[in-house]
N, C-alpha and C positions, 0 to 999 in steps of 0.2 A: 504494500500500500504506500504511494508517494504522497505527498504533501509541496507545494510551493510556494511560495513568497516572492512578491517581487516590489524591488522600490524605484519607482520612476521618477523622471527630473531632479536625480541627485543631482548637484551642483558640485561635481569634480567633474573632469575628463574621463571618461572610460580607459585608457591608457594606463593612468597610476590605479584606476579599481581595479583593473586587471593582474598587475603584479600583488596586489595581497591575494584576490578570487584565485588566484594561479596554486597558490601555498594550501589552501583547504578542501579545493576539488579532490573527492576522492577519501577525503578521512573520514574516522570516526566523528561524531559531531562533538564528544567530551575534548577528542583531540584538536578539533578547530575553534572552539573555544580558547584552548590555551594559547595556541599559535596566535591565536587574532588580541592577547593579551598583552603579549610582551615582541610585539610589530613596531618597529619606527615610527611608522606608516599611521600614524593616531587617528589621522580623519579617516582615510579611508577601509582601513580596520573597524573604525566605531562603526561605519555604514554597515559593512558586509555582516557584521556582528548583530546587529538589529534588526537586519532580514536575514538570518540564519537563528533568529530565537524566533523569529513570527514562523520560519516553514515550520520548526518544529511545534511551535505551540497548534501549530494548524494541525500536523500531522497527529499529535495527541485527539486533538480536538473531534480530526476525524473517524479515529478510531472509535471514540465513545462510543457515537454517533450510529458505528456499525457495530456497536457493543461488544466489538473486541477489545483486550489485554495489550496495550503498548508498553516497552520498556523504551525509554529515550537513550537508553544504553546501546539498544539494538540499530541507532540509527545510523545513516551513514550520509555523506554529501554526494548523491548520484551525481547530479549535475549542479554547476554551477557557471554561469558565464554574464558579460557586460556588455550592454548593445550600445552605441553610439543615440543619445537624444538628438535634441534640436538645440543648435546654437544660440544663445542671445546675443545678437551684433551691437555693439558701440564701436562708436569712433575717438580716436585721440586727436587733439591737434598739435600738429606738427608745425616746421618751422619755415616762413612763407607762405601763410594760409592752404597747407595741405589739411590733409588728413590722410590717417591711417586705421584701417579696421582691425577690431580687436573682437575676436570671438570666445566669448564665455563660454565653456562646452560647458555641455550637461549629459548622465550616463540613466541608463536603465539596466540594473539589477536585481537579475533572477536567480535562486537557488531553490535548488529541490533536493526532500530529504526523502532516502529511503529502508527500507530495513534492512540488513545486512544477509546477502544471499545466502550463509550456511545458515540464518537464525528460523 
């Protein structure tokens, strides 16, 4: 049974969510917890860390639901990845009445939790 979570128009670049989403694809979820604790990476660690407790609170949730037994120990990070948003464009000005564009990215992340294939 999977569960997902996703948070859109974060306000990083998909780029740097990527290098943390890169480290917890694949774990335990006990274990991506810890990894996402002690990351350089503090913003974009807090993000991935917020929607990795929603898939799992989702995935409990949905268990009840089906009035199955979940252990959140069973779980795992099937997937996880970061899709490119929609840019907010401003301009700078420059020197001699130019301008220059400056795109704000913003990222859409998704992670899905699931139960670990011998469980």
């Amino acid at each position: 049974m999977e569960a997902r979570a996703v948070a859109r128009y974060v306000r990083q670049s998909a780029r740097k969510l990527r290098l943390v989403v890169d480290l917890v694809r694949g774990r335990n979820v006990n274990e991506a917890y810890a990894i996402l604790q002690h990351q350089p990476k503090q913003k974009a660690a807090g993000i991935v860390e917020k929607v990795l407790r929603s898939a799992v609170a989702n995935a409990v949730r949905k268990a009840e639901q089906e009035g199955e037994r979940l252990d959140v120990d069973e779980l795992v990070v099937a997937r996880a990845y970061v899709n490119e948003g929609p840019a907010l464009k401003r301009w700078r000005p420059r020197a001699m009445g130019r301008a220059f564009p400056i795109r704000k990215r913003t990222s859409h992340v998704v992670i899905v939790v699931d139960r670990r294939e011998g469980a």
